[in-house]
N, C-alpha and C positions, 0 to 999 in steps of 0.2 A: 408698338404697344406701350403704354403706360403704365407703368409696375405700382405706381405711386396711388392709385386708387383701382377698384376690385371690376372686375368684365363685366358680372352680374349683377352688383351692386355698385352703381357711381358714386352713390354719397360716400361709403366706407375709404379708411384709409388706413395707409402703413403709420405703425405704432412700433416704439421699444417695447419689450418686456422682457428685462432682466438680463437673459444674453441672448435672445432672439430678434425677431419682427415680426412683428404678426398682422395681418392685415384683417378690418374689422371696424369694431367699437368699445369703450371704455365702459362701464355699469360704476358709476359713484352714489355712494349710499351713504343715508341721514341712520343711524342706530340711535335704537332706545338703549341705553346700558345698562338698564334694570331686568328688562322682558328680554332682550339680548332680538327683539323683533325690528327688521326697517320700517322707519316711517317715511321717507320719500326717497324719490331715486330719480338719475338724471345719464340719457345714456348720448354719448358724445363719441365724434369718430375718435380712433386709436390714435392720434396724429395729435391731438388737441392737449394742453395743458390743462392740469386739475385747476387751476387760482381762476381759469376765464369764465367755470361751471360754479364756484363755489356759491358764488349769492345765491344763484339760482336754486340750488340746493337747499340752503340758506333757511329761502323764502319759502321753499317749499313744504319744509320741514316743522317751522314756525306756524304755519297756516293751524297743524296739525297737534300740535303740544308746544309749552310754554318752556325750552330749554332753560335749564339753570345753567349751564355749561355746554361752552364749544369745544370739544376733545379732537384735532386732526393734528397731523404728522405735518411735519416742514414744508414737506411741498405746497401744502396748501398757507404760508405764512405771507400774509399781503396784511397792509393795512387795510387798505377797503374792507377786507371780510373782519377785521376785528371791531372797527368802528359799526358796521352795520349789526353785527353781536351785541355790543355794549349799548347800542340804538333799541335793542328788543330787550334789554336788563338780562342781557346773556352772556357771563366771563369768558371770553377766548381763553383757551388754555395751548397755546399753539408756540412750539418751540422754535425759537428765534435759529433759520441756518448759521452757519460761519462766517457767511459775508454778508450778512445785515445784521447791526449793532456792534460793531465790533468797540471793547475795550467797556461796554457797558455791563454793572455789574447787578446781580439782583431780577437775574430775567430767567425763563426758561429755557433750556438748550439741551441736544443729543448729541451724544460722540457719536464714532464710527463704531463702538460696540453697541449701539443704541442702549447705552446707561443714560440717565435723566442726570438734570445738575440744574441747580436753582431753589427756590423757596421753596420748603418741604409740602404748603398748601399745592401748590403746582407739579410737584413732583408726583403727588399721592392723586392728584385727578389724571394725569396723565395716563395712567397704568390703566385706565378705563380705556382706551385707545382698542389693546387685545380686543374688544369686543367684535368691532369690526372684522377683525382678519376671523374671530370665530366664525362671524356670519357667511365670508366670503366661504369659510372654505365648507361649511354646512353645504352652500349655493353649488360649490363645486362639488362636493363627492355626493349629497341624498339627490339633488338633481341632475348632475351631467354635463353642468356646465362646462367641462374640463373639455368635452368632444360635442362640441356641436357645430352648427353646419346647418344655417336658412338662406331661402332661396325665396 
């Protein structure tokens, strides 16, 4: 038997989360940061990386409302996704990891304590970021998400 994808569902697969594996799919979400409400969502097997969804999200999002700001965490730091932003008059605000850019100064970045460091404009959009993990975890405790199980 193959562990690496689910008996009942072929398309799902094994995913990290945190110190587990969870076998499944991912729910990535476009947040308004005002209404704290999603405006699009993109669900992809657990196995897949966030930077292959992001346009897609992106585009999705865009259809929907005119972003003034792209606010995502490192993993999602690609050029593609910031040129396609800056293509819609949309600032990426998206922190540079440790190993892309290195020794360049005047960028956004997160430590390991996830403290922000860079130009105070980028620094003060960043902290809009929380919104998301609010939504997720609203998603998770008023709906259930934390135990579910479809077939």
């Amino acid at each position: 038997m193959d562990n690496r994808t689910g008996y009942s569902d072929p398309e799902s697969r094994v995913g990290r989360a945190t110190k587990a594996r969870d076998l499944g799919y991912r729910l990535h979400l476009a947040v308004d940061a005002r209404s704290e409400m999603p405006i699009a969502m993109v669900v992809a097997p657990a196995n897949e990386n966030e930077k292959k969804h992001s346009l897609r999200l992106l585009e999705k999002a865009s259809g929907y409302v005119k972003p003034k700001r792209l606010v995502a965490d490192p993993q999602y730091s690609a050029q593609n996704l910031r040129d396609a932003a800056s293509k819609l008059g949309t600032m990426p605000v998206i922190p540079y990891p440790r190993n892309q850019k290195k020794g360049v100064k005047g960028i956004l970045r997160v430590d390991r304590k996830f403290k922000s460091h860079g130009p105070s404009e980028l620094r003060r959009a960043y902290r809009k970021r929380v919104v998301v993990e609010r939504v997720f975890s609203r998603l998770k405790n008023l709906l259930g998400l934390t135990q579910h199980n479809l077939r």
